[in-house]
C-alpha positions as CSV (number, residue, x, y, z in Angstrom):
1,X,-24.6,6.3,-2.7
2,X,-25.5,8.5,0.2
3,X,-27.2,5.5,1.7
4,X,-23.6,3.1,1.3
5,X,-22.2,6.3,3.2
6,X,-24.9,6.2,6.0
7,X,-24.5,2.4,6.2
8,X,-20.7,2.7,6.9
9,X,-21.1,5.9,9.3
10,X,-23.2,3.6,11.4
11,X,-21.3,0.6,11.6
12,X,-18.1,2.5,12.1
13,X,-19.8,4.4,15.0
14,X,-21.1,1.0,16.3
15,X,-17.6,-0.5,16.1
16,X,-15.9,2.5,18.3
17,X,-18.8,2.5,20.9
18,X,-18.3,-1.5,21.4
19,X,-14.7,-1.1,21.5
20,X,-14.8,-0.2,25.4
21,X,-16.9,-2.9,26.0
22,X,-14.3,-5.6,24.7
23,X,-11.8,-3.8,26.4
24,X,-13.1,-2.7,29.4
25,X,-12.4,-6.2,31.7
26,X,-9.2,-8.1,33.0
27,X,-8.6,-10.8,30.9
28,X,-7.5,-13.5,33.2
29,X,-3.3,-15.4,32.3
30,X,-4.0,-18.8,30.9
31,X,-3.1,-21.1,28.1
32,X,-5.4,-19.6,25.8
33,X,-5.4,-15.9,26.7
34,X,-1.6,-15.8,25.4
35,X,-2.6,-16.1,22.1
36,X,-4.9,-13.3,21.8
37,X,-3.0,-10.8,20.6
38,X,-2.0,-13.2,17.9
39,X,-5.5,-13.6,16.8
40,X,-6.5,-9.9,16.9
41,X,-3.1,-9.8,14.7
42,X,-4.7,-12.9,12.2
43,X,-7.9,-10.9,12.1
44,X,-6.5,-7.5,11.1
45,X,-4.3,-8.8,8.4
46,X,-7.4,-10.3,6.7
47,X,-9.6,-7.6,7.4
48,X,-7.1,-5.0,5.8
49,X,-6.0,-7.2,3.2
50,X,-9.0,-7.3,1.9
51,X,-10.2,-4.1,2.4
52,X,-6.8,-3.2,-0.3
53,X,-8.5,-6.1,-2.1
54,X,-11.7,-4.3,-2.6
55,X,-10.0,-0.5,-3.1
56,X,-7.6,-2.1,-5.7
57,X,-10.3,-3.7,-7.3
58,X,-12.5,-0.3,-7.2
59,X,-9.5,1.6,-8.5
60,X,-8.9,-1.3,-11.5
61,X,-12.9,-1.0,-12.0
62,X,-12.6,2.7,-12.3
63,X,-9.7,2.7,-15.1
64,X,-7.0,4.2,-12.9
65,X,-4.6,1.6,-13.9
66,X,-5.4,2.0,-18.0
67,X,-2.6,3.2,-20.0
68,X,0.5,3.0,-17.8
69,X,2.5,3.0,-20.1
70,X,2.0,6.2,-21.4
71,X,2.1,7.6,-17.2
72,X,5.4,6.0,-17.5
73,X,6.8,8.2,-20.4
74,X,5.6,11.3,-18.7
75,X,8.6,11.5,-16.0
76,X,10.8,10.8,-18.6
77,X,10.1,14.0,-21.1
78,X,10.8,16.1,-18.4
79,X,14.3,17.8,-19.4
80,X,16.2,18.8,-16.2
81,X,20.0,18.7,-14.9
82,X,21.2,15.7,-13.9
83,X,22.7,15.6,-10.3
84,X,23.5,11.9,-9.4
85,X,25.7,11.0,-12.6
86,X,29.3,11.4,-12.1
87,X,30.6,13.1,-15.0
88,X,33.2,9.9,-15.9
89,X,29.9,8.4,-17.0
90,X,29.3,10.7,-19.0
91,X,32.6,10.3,-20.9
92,X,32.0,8.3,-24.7
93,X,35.8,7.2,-24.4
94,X,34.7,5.0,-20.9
95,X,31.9,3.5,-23.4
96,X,34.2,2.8,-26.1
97,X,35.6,-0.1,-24.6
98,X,32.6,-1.8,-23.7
99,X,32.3,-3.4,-27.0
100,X,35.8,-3.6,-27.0
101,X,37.1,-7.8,-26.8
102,X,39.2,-9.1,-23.5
């Protein structure tokens, strides 16, 4: 584990010292040079898609997705006043016609 960590510690400090370097020159107005930001745009989705790939995968491996349905119920046993319905809903005569025929 500690060397995983040491591994990413190094490439991440190898990624920000090269960063200047790719970005240190004048990058001359032609046909193809209009599209880079495009690209760096293509290659971030990937790279970030699949780095919530792997951390979803990881999280799946690890069982924090196990049992959601019980997770669910939790929210739900938690007896507090209710602010957002209008007290007509509340009313049993406004349900009484529901089943009622038109």
């Amino acid at each position: 584990m500690k060397r995983r960590l040491v591994t990413v510690a190094v490439a991440f400090v190898v990624a920000l010292a090269g960063a200047p370097i790719a970005l240190g020159h004048d990058a001359p107005e032609n046909d193809r040079s209009r599209w880079v930001m495009a690209d760096w745009m293509l290659d971030m989705f990937f790279v970030l898609g699949g780095v919530a790939l792997i951390a979803f995968v990881l999280a799946w491996k690890a069982g924090h997705f196990h049992n959601l349905d019980e997770a669910a119920r939790v929210p739900l046993g938690i007896d507090e006043e209710d602010y957002y319905s209008p007290d007509w809903a509340l009313d049993e005569e406004e349900w009484d016609d529901v089943d009622a025929v038109r």
